[in-house]
Residue, then its C-alpha position, 0 to 999 in steps of 0.5 A: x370925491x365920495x360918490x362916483x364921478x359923473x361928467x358934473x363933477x369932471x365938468x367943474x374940475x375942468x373950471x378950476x383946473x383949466x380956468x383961462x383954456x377956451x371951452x366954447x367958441x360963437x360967434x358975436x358981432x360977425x366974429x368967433x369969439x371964446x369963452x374960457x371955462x372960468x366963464x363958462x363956469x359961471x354962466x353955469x353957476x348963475x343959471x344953477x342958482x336961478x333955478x335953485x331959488x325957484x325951488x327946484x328939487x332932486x330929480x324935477x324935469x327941466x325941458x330944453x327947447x332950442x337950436x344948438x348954442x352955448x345956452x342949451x349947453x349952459x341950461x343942460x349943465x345948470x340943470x343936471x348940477x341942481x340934480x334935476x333932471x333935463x328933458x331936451x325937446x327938438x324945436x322942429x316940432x309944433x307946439x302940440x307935440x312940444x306941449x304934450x312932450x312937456x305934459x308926458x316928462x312933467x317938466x316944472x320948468x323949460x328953456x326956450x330958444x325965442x320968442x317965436x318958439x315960446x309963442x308955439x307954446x302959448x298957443x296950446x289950448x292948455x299948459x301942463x300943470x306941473x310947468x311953473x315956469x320958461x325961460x327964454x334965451x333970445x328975445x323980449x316976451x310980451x308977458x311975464x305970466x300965462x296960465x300961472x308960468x312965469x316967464x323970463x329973459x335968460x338974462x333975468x335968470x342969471x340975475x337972480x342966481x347972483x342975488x340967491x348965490x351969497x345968501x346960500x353958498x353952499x346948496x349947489x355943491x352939495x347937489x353936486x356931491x349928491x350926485x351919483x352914478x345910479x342918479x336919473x340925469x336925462x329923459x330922451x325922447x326918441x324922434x318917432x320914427x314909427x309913433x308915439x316918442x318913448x321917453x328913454x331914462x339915462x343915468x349918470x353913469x351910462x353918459x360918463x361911461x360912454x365918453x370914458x370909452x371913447x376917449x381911450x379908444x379914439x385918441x383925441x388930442x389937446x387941441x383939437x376943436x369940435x365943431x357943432x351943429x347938429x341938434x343937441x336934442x339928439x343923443x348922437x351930437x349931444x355925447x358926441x360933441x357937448x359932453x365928450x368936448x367937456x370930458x376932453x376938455x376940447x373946444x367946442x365951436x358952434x355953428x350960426x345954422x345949418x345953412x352957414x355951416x361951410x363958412x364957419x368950417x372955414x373961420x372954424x378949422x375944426x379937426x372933428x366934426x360929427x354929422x349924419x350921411x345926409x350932410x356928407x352926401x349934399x357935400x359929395x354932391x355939390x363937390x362933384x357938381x363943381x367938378x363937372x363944370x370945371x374946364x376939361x383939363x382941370x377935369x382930367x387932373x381932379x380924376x387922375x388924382x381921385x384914381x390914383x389914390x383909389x389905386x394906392x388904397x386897393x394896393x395898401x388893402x392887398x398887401x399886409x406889410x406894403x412893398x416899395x411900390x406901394x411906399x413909392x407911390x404915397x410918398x411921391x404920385x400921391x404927394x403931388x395930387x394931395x398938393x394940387x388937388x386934395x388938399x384944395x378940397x380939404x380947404x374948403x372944410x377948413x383944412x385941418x380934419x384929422x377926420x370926421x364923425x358920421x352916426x344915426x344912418x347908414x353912409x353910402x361906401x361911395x360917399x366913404x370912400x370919396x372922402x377917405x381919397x382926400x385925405x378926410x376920412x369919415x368914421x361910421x359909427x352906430x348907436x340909439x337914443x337907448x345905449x347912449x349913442x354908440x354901441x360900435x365905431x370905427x377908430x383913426x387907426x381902425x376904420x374898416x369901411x362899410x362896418x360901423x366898427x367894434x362895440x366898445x369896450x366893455x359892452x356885450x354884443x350879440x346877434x339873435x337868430x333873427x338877425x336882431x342885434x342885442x346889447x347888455x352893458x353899462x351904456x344901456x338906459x334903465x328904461x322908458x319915462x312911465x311906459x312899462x310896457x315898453x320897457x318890458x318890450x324892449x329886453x329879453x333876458x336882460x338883453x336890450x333888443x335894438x331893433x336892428x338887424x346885423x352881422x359880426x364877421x370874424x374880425x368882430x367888426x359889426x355891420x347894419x343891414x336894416x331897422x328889424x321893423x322895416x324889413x320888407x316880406x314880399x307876398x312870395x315871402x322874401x325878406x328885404x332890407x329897403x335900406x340896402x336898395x335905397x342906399x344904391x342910389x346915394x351920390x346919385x347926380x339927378x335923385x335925391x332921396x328914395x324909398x323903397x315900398x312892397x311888404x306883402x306885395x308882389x314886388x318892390x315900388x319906390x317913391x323918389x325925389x330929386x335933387x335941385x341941383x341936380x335937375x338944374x344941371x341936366x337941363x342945361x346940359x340937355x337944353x330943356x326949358x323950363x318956367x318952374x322945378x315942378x315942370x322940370x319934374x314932369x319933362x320927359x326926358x327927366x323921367x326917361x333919365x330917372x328909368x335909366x338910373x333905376x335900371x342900372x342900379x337894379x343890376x346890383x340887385x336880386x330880381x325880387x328886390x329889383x323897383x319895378x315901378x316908381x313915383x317921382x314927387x315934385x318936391x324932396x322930403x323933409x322935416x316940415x311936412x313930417x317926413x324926415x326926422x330932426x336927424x334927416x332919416x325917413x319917417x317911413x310910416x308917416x311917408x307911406x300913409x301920406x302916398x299910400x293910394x299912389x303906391x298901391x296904385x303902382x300895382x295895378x299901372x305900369x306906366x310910371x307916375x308922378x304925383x304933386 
């Protein structure tokens, strides 16, 4: 190979390498079904021709708008083989921001998840000018043309690249030899959190280097399968899953949705899994729920169990070589809880994590340490969209709870005076799609400013205290991290979610919501009647138990980061009303716009308040 390998090429070594070796599982027909990389290949190769025969050129943007399937990662490979340049696009956003998305990155194509996502787009008032053409994965579009776009099946697509194939053999592989290092592979846009999205330009090298480096450092084995079910529009599942199961040639499963993800880990039985804390908390919650209803005796097992282990780990932690007593108690106590209790638990994941992947925010220790008991141990690990995902990670053999690990080889990181963590190295973007300004904003010396603030202790594990933008300064010039305060509360049984508020104020207010599952459980223990989770909400008792909560968790902290006052909403966060990101992290400026009168009213009431 003349030119240096990019995942392209490590992708179609594996097609003829390891033709008749699964590469993909879905399900068909209510049934997992594989797809060997002789068959991946080729709807690659003939998704690849299709886009050859509409002229695509060296380094034109193609946008993918779609859940995660095997299609998205057909089109993400077809693409990135024709040398052009793919642009994902989450397909939670309405049709403006898809349109503007598509205007902004000057794709000339796009792959669609249906027709329901094509429609949003139709609706635009304009189409960009540079789009020729959609493709649509599912479904029958009414029209083959709108606006001078021709649109077609997926299954059209194919077709054509198996007309155009014979008649030019050679054209895709010669894109592919093109291929370099230094070569422009994806457009990322950030999920904006805080604006406008930016455009984050990826090179070959920055996605070969960070999957290089992971597969030394993380030990992956032959076998292992990868369940996916983030969005592969984000950076975290799209390294962390498609491109990493190509570089290790794993197996990569999809899941039907988000909501069948815990029955397909059990047909699945993956070995990892990537997800972000929101999913490991929601399992945290409903195990712990169930638990609680259990008769007591069953109780008292699962709790001498979790103990025991708890123990066992302190014991491990307090001794560098162990002793007998710590050997005698994992090898016969911890023995029989794994079998009567633990391993009923790690069931219901499939049974056969070897451990699990968490990234994009902050997980609770709680929430860590809960899983680690089981025998599922979860590795924190933190990254952006801007170095390619992961800048540090714990490892099986090295995972130090509450530090999101050691950066990874190769890769320099330093913490500014101001506490902001700063990366140099060969996972870091070249810059933002036809946004100097930013570009320039976003280095210093060379150095890529991340935004966030952290600390590296002296075993060089790194730990993240809060988003630079975030930090709280109260009117007395105290500096707080919300993040830190918000975190307090994961794993609680009755609050959902929590964000803290006060720059420039005189204390810390809070917007909270609860956990469906959670009222429902605390009124029937407490016999409240209700006609609706919006009354519930109101009850007094609810508030009263929701106080005391605050109240314990503000012993944990300094009287000027303490809640002093709070507003409960009817309803939780989320990502229709723009409030929660496509990866579940708080969208605090679009949050604290949307109750900004309540909050500021909390200065000057003292009664606590809940707003519809």
């Amino acid at each position: 190979m003349q030119n240096q390998e990019t995942l392209v090429h490590v992708f179609w070594e594996r097609v003829k390498n390891t033709p008749d070796r699964p590469a993909i599982l879905h399900k068909i027909n209510e049934r997992y079904l594989p797809v060997i990389w002789r068959e991946h290949g080729k709807a690659v190769e003939m998704a690849a021709h299709g886009l050859l025969k509409r002229n695509i050129k060296n380094l034109d943007k193609i946008a993918i708008v779609s859940q995660s399937r095997p299609h998205w990662t057909w089109a993400d490979i077809a693409i990135l083989s024709t040398a052009a340049v793919s642009v994902p696009i989450y397909p939670t956003l309405n049709g403006q921001e898809i349109v503007y998305l598509l205007k902004h990155s000057e794709a000339v194509g796009a792959f669609i998840e249906n027709v329901r996502q094509l429609d949003k787009i139709l609706q635009a008032d304009e189409l960009p000018k540079n789009l020729r053409f959609i493709v649509v994965f599912d479904g029958e579009p009414t029209t083959s043309k709108y606006n001078n776009v021709d649109i077609l099946k997926w299954e059209d697509l194919l077709k054509d690249g198996e007309v155009y194939l014979p008649n030019h053999p050679n054209e895709l592989s010669d894109r592919i030899k093109e291929l370099d290092g230094n070569t422009l592979a994806t457009i990322v846009y950030t999920s904006g959190t805080t604006g406008i999205p930016k455009g984050a330009m990826l090179i070959h090298s920055n996605l070969h280097y960070v999957c290089q480096t992971l597969s030394l450092n993380v030990g992956f084995h032959p076998d292992d399968i990868s369940l996916s079910f983030l969005p592969l529009s984000h950076i975290f599942e799209r390294i962390g899953g498609q491109f990493l199961s190509i570089y290790e040639g794993l197996v990569m499963a999809f899941a039907e949705s988000m909501e069948t993800v815990p029955q397909n880990m059990v047909e699945i039985k993956p070995t990892i899994m990537n997800a972000v804390p929101r999913f490991y908390e929601k399992a945290y919650h409903r195990i712990i729920a169930e638990i609680r209803k259990m008769p007591k005796p069953q109780q008292y097992l699962i709790r001498w169990a979790l103990s025991l282990s708890r123990r066992a780990h302190k014991l491990k932690e307090a001794q560098e070589n162990g002793s007998d007593l710590v050997e005698n108690i994992y090898k016969t106590e911890l023995r029989v809880a794994d079998r009567i209790v633990f391993s009923k638990i790690r069931n219901r994941f499939g049974g056969r994590l070897r451990f699990l992947v968490s990234g994009a925010a902050p997980l609770s220790l709680e929430v860590s340490q809960f899983f680690e008991t089981i025998g599922m141990p979860i590795l924190e690990g933190y990254g952006l969209t801007e170095t390619t995902a992961p800048v540090a990670c714990n490892k099986p053999n090295d995972n130090k709870r509450g530090t999101v690990g050691r950066p990874l080889p190769g890769l320099d990181v330093k913490i500014a005076e101001d506490g902001e963590i700063m990366v140099k190295g060969p996972s870091v973007f070249i810059g933002y799609y036809k946004n100097d300004a930013a570009t320039t904003e976003a280095f210093k010396d060379g150095w890529f400013l991340t935004g966030d603030i952290g600390e590296i202790d002296k075993d060089g594990y790194l730990t993240i205290k809060d988003r630079k933008k975030d930090i709280i300064i109260t009117a007395g010039g105290k500096h707080i991290a919300p993040q830190y305060i918000e975190n307090l509360f994961v794993g609680d049984k009755l609050i959902s979610r929590v964000l803290a508020y006060g720059d420039r104020r005189k204390y810390i207010t809070a917007l909270l919501t609860l956990s469906q599952e959670g009222l429902s459980a605390y009124a029937k223990a407490h016999q409240i009647s209700y006609s609706s989770p919006e009354e519930l909400v109101h009850h007094p008792k609810i508030i009263q138990e929701v106080q005391n909560t605050v109240n314990e968790k503000n012993k944990r902290l300094a009287s000027f980061e303490q809640i002093k006052q709070f507003i409960i909403l009817e309803n939780d966060f989320s990502i229709e009303a723009n409030e929660l990101t496509p990866t579940l992290k708080l969208k605090r400026r679009s949050i604290t716009e949307k109750y900004k009168n309540q909050l500021d009213g909390l200065y000057e009431a003292e009664e606590v308040r809940v707003e519809s």
